[in-house]
Structures are given as structure tokens and as C-alpha cells.
C-alpha positions in Angstrom: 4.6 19.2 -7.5 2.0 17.4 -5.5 3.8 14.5 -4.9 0.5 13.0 -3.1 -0.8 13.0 -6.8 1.8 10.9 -8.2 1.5 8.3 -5.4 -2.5 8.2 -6.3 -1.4 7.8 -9.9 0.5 5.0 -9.2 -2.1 2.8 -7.1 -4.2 3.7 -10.4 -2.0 2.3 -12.5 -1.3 -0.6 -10.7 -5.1 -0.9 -9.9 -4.7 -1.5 -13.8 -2.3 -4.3 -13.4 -4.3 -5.9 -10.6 -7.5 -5.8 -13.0 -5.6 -7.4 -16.1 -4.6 -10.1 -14.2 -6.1 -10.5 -10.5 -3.7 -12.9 -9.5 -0.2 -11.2 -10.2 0.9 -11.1 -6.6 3.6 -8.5 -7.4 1.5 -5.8 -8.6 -0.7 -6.5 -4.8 3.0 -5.7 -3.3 3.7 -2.8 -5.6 0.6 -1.5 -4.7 0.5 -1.9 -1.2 4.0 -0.3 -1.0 2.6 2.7 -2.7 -0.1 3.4 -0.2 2.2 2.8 2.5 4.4 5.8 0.9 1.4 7.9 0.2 0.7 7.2 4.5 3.8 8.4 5.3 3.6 11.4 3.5 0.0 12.0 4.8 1.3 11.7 8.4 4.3 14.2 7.6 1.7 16.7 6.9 0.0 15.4 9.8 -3.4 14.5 7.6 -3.0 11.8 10.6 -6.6 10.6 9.4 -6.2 9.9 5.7 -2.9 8.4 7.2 -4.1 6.2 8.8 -7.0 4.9 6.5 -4.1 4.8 3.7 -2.1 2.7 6.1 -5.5 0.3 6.9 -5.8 -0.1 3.2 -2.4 -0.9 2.6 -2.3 -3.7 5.3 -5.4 -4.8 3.3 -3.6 -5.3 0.4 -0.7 -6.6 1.4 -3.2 -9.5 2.7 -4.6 -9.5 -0.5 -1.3 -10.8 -2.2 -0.9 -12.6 0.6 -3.8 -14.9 -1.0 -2.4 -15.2 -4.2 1.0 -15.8 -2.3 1.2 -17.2 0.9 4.8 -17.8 0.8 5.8 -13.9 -0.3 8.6 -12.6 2.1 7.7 -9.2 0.2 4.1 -8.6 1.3 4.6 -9.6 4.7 7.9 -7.3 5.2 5.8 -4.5 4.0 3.0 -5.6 5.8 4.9 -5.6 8.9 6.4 -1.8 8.1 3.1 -0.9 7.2 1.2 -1.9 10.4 4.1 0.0 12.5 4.0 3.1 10.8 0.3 3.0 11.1 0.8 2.5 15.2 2.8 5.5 15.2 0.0 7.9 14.2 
């Protein structure tokens, strides 16, 4: 099983959320959590460049449902994990 499939299939889907209803800060955190799973697996098989672009796009959108929700403990956790596993590359 290509498990770097099902992570791409589940930014898709929640690409699908986020384009239903832009401003569903959860779905920006679900996604951003995805990408930052579909990094670490990246770097694991040392792909160390799509890695780190995954990582860059999930700080991104983290940021992004940081617009819709300043306030969300969530996003800027992640954010934070995401940003050091992307130093680690």
C-alpha cells in the first residue's frame, strides 16, 4: 500500500471541505495535519525535497486557518510541529 497515496487523498478530500465552505477553520487544521504526516513520511524515505515543500505548504496552511481563527490553539500547535520537523531536514 502506498500510504503516500492515501495521505494525497486526504488533502483532496479535505481540499473538498475547504471549497464547500472556505471558512471552516477545522478542515484548514485537518488539512495542514495531513501534509505535515505526508512530510514526515517523505523525509523517512529521505525524498528530503518534497519534504520539505510538503512541510512549507503545511506551515501555509496552518496560517491559513489561522485567518479564519486567530484564536485556534490547534493550528498553531501544528504549526509549531510542523516548522520543526521541517528544520530537521
Amino acid at each position: 500500500m502506498d500510504w503516500s497515496v492515501l495521505r494525497a487523498r486526504a488533502i483532496a478530500a479535505v481540499d473538498e471541505a475547504i471549497s464547500r465552505a472556505s471558512n471552516y477553520a477545522h478542515a484548514y487544521n485537518n488539512k495542514g495535519v495531513a501534509q505535515r504526516s505526508l512530510g514526515d513520511l517523505l523525509a523517512s524515505l529521505s525524498r528530503h525535497e518534497e519534504a520539505e515543500r510538503t512541510f512549507k505548504d503545511a506551515v501555509a496552511t496552518l496560517d491559513e486557518e489561522l485567518d479564519c481563527a486567530p484564536d485556534g490553539i490547534y493550528a498553531h500547535s501544528n504549526k509549531g510541529a510542523a516548522i520543526v520537523w521541517r528544520s530537521t531536514l
